[in-house]
Phi, psi and omega in degrees: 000131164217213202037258212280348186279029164224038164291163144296135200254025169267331195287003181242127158025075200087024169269266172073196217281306200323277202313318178318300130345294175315301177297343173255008176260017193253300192228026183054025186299132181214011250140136172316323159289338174276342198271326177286351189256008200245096209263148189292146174238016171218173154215140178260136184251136189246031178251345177237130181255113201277113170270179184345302206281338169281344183267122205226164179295340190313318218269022187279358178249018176244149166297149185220146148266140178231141153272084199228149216256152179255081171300328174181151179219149167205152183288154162238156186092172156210178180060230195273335165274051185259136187223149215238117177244124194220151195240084188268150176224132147233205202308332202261349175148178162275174165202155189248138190251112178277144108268141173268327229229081201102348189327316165291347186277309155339283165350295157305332187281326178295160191224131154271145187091013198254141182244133192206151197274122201229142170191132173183203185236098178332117166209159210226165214197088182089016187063035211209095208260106155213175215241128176291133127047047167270177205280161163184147200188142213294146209270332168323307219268314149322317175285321195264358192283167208247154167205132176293314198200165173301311212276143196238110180293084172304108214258137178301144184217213211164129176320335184258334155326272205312326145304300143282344184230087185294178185303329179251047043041294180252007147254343183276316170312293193284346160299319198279344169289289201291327167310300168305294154324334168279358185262008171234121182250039150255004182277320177295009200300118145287119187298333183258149179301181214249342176280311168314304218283321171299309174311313177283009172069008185254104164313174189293146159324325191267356173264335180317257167008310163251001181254006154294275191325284220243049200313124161256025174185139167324346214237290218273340173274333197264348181264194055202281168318301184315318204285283172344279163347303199284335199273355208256350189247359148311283182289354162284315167331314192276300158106172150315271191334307187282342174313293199305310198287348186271325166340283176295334209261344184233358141284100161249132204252150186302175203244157180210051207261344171288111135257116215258190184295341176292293192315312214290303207302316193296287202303288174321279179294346201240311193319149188287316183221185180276139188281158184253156173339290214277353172295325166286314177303303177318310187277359158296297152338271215301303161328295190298304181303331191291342166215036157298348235005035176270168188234123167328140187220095158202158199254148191240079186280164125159155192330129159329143211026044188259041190055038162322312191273353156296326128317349187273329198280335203265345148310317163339288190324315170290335202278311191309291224282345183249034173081028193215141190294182219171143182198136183241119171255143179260126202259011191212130176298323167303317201305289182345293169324313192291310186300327200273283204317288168343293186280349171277321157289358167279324212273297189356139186103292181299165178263044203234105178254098179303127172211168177226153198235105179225109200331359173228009180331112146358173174275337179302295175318320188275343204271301206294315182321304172286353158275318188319304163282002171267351195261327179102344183295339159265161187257316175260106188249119160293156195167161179247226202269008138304334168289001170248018149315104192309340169272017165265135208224140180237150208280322194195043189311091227241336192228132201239123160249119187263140177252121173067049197326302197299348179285327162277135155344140160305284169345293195308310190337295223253031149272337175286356169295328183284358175275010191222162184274311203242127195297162177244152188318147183234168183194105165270124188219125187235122159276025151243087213321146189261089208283162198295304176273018142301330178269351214245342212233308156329302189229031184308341188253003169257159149254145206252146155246172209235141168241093171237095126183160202268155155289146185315124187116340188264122174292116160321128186289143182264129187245147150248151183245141133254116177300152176326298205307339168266057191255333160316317167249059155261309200273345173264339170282347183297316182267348158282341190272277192306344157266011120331350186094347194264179164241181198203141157255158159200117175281137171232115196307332190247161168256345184210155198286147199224124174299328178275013209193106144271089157228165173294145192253141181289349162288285197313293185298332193296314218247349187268320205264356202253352171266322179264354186232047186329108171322163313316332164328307165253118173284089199238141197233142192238165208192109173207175176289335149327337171302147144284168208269003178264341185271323173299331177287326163240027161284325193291306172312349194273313158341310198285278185334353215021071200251351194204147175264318178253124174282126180251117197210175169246166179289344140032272190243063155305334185226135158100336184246116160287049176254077197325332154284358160286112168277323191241117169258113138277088184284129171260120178096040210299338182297353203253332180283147162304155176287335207260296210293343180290334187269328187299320195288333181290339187284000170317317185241185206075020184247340166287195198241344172260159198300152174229165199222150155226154181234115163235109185289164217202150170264158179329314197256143195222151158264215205262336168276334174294313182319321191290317179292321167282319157309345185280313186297342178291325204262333184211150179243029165301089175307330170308304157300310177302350202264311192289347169262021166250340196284300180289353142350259171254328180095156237268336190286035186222352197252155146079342186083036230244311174299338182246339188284352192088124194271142175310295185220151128299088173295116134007266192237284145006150190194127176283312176314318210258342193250031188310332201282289199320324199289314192282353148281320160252034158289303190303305179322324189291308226277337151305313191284298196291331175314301226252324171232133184302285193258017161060055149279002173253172181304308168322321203236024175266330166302317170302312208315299199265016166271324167317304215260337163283010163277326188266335159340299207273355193262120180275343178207164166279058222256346173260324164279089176275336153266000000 
């Protein structure tokens, strides 16, 4: 879009300096084309007229139109609770209409005997209908007034917008922007060729535009959106893509073409257990890139305990057997810890010398390391954010594992890449499942692999929701688990009680639990991020060892604890969580070999979405399915750490829950166009050039090209 859409928008028809000013600090409006590009995020359709009889309690958080006749009116009340009441009819019944608010004025407008067009939002008392301070006017008035479209857009706002630019306010601005811009028949050039729109089934830009605004049939809003939607994920596609390819085209990855006696000696004789079907596929993947000669870009999903980290030693394993060091960071020293005792009882045998590097290493420990990996004598160093540490220098660094990716910073990642002159192959890994077309958008320059299925033998965790009022018997199924011998977490969202936020507090429960699970008989170890990180560590260790039966915790320790005898997970206040962390914490338990439970405790009243979240969690233990119902949920800046790590783009239109068929269409589409032109250097593709490069405008961190 150009020419006239890059007027200043104070010159259109109900703007002026004041409201301009508001628009471009509210919502960065600053020009006729941002205005035009701000898209409605409902519709009223004000196009269908309801009677009486048709209107039911569902529809009370929905608008409704009435044609009704004005049978009688009165003031009710006095002072200040005095209110203006009017008593409407048609063939099919009444409704009674209120105002609190303007009432004499009201009053006046009104006519008993008058047939008049009523809209608002219904509510009912008794099987008893009536409408709060709805809009209303007379059918004369109604029939001459012009209306652009049925449909009545309700455009996003921010308290002080809204304030100054009431709701037909800002449609009547935007019916008067688009009279100006339609009148230039250069503001609409279409960025896609006329051959795509056809291959795709997409109307033109300038009707897409308009029937966003001004929709003339439900069939003509819903192509208006696909097209908008499809042009906006176009330009993240080309891109990602042209990233990747530029990617390949200036990265040459070290060669891995040996699988030597470590790897041979590890699989056949030594491996602990039989690998599952998705374990061989994954290490296949990994394998293959590794003698592409291209440098490995990839992402590693699956579910707590389905064996990640059992692919990471044995993807090592290629790297040690072709001359070249391995490295895993970790984002908690225990988890760190954790890796290194696995891989050092994996490596036993072998010709792999394991070391670890960590912010609390001794000075011996840290000394041997940092010679070891600088001499090559060690081959595999475990480590948390001490391996991007400048004095750390590695002799041949060829392979990188980040474990729980999303706990780091893009910075930290990508020092460790500066550790080798030629960046080294990667394998980035999350036990939180990615809903797909997040991962598509997020990590778009990796490929990704899936580990979905558990090793043989793992019982599915049983989730129960309890309400407060059950917790005596929560607490007793608790002392039946701990006299078994077992152990039990219980998470808590706060560490301290919060005036703004009624949830259980972790004090508050240490004294509670501590009343019903009296010391010395129980044995209780507490555990939050307020600690220091030598007291946190070795509550959690006291824990592993089985020196304490109840871990008392903050979601902490979502990452990092391996404790096989721990059966039971409780989360408290479970409504306060997201479905993915709810799912991280329950995986805490289920790694032994006996059933396991996770209780998720709930105050009496849920909204309707907190509900939707503990039933899910009840019903399935598919991280996957769970991950993609927190994405319609909640939405993609709240998953994953995805709002503070910098969300990939700022979507529009676009909706990551709702829209994998479009995103998967102009994957494919970028990736037809970029075949045949690279940089969209022809004449044909300069207009994509430039739907590309306002994707890269609006992209707040480079967040998939990581290396």
């Amino acid at each position: 879009m150009q020419g006239v859409l890059s007027k200043d928008i104070k010159y259109v028809g109900g703007v002026g300096e004041v409201r301009a000013k508001v628009l471009e600090r509210e919502a960065g409006v600053r020009t006729i084309g941002d205005l035009l590009m701000r898209f409605p995020f409902r519709y009223i359709d004000r196009s269908r007229l309801m009677t009486i009889n048709q209107v039911d309690e569902s529809m009370e958080s929905t608008y409704i139109q009435l044609r009704c006749r004005v049978v009688g009116k009165s003031f009710v009340g006095e002072g200040s609770r005095q209110r203006f009441v009017v008593e409407a009819i048609d063939a099919t019944g009444s409704v009674e209409l209120l105002w609190f608010q303007g009432i004499k004025w009201i009053e006046k407008r009104i006519e008993s005997g008058r047939e008049y067009i009523v809209f608002g939002r219904p509510s009912f008392y008794r099987s008893r209908m009536s409408i709060v301070h709805p809009e209303i006017e007379t059918v004369e008035q109604a029939l001459s007034r012009k209306q652009e479209s049925g449909f009545q857009g309700i455009y996003p706002s921010t308290e002080k917008l809204s304030q100054t630019i009431p709701i037909k306010a800002m449609q009547s601005i935007i019916h008067n922007a688009w009279q100006i811009a339609s009148t230039d028949p250069s503001a609409f050039v279409d960025p896609l060729p006329e051959v795509l729109r056809r291959r795709c089934g997409l109307i033109s830009l300038r009707d897409a535009i308009y029937n966003i605004h001004f929709p003339q049939s439900s069939e003509l809003l819903r192509q208006a959106q696909y097209r908008l939607k499809f042009d906006e994920l176009l330009g993240v596609q080309l891109t990602i893509q042209a990233r990747r390819t530029e990617r390949h085209s200036r990265n040459n990855g070290f060669l891995f073409p040996r699988v030597g006696d470590n790897f041979n000696s590890f699989f056949h004789t030594k491996i602990p257990f039989s690998l599952t079907g998705a374990q061989q596929r994954v290490i296949k993947e990994i394998r293959t890139d590794m003698i592409s000669g291209k440098q490995m870009n990839r992402l590693l999903q699956g579910d707590v305990g389905s064996g990640k980290t059992m692919v990471a030693f044995m993807t090592m394993l290629l790297a040690v057997d072709n001359g070249f060091q391995a490295c895993i960071m970790a984002p908690t020293e225990i988890l760190a810890r954790q890796h290194y005792a696995s891989m050092a009882r994996f490596a036993e045998g072998l010709n792999v010398k394991v070391a670890i590097l960590t912010g609390s290493s001794k000075s011996k420990e840290r000394r041997a390391s940092l010679e070891g990996i600088a001499s090559g004598e060690i081959d595999i160093l475990v480590g948390t954010h001490a391996l991007i540490e400048d004095g750390v220098q590695f002799n041949n660094l060829g392979y990188v594992v980040i474990d729980e990716q999303h706990r780091f910073g893009v910075e930290q990642r990508a020092k460790l890449w500066t550790k080798n002159q030629q960046p080294p192959h990667i394998l980035v890994m999350t036990a939180t499942p990615i809903p797909r077309t997040l991962a598509m958008t997020l990590y778009g320059d990796l490929e990704v692999s899936v580990i979905d299925e558990l090793p043989p033998g793992r019982q599915p965790i049983r989730t129960y929701h309890y309400y407060d009022s059950s917790r005596l018997k929560m607490f007793g199924f608790l002392r039946q688990e701990i006299a078994k011998g077992r152990q039990v977490y219980i998470v808590y969202p706060l560490i301290k009680e919060s005036e703004k936020m009624d949830y259980k507090d972790l004090h508050d429960g240490y004294e509670s639990i501590s009343r019903d699970f009296p010391l010395p008989q129980y044995r209780i170890a507490i555990c939050h991020g307020k600690m220091k990180p030598e007291d946190k560590d070795a509550s959690m260790a006291q824990f592993k060892r089985g020196e304490a039966d109840i871990l008392i915790a903050t979601s902490v320790i979502e990452v990092g604890v391996d404790v096989p005898n721990a059966t039971v997970m409780v989360i408290e206040s479970a409504e306060r969580f997201g479905l993915s962390q709810l799912h991280q914490l329950r995986g805490r338990v289920g790694r032994g070999g006996g059933q396991s439970y996770c209780i998720l405790m709930s105050g009496d009243k849920l909204s309707k979405e907190g509900r939707a979240r503990l039933e899910a969690m009840c019903a399935t233990n598919d991280g996957f399915r769970l991950s993609e119902l927190d994405l319609k949920l909640r939405g993609a800046g709240d998953i994953h750490g995805t709002q503070q790590s910098g969300e990939a783009f700022e979507l529009n239109i676009a909706n990551l829950a709702t829209d994998t068929q479009i995103m998967e269409l102009t994957r494919d589409e970028a990736l037809r166009i970029l075949a045949s032109d690279p940089t969209l250097s022809s004449a044909e593709n300069s207009l994509l050039r430039e739907l590309r490069d306002r994707h890269k405008r609006r992209e707040r961190i480079d967040f998939s090209d990581i290396s």
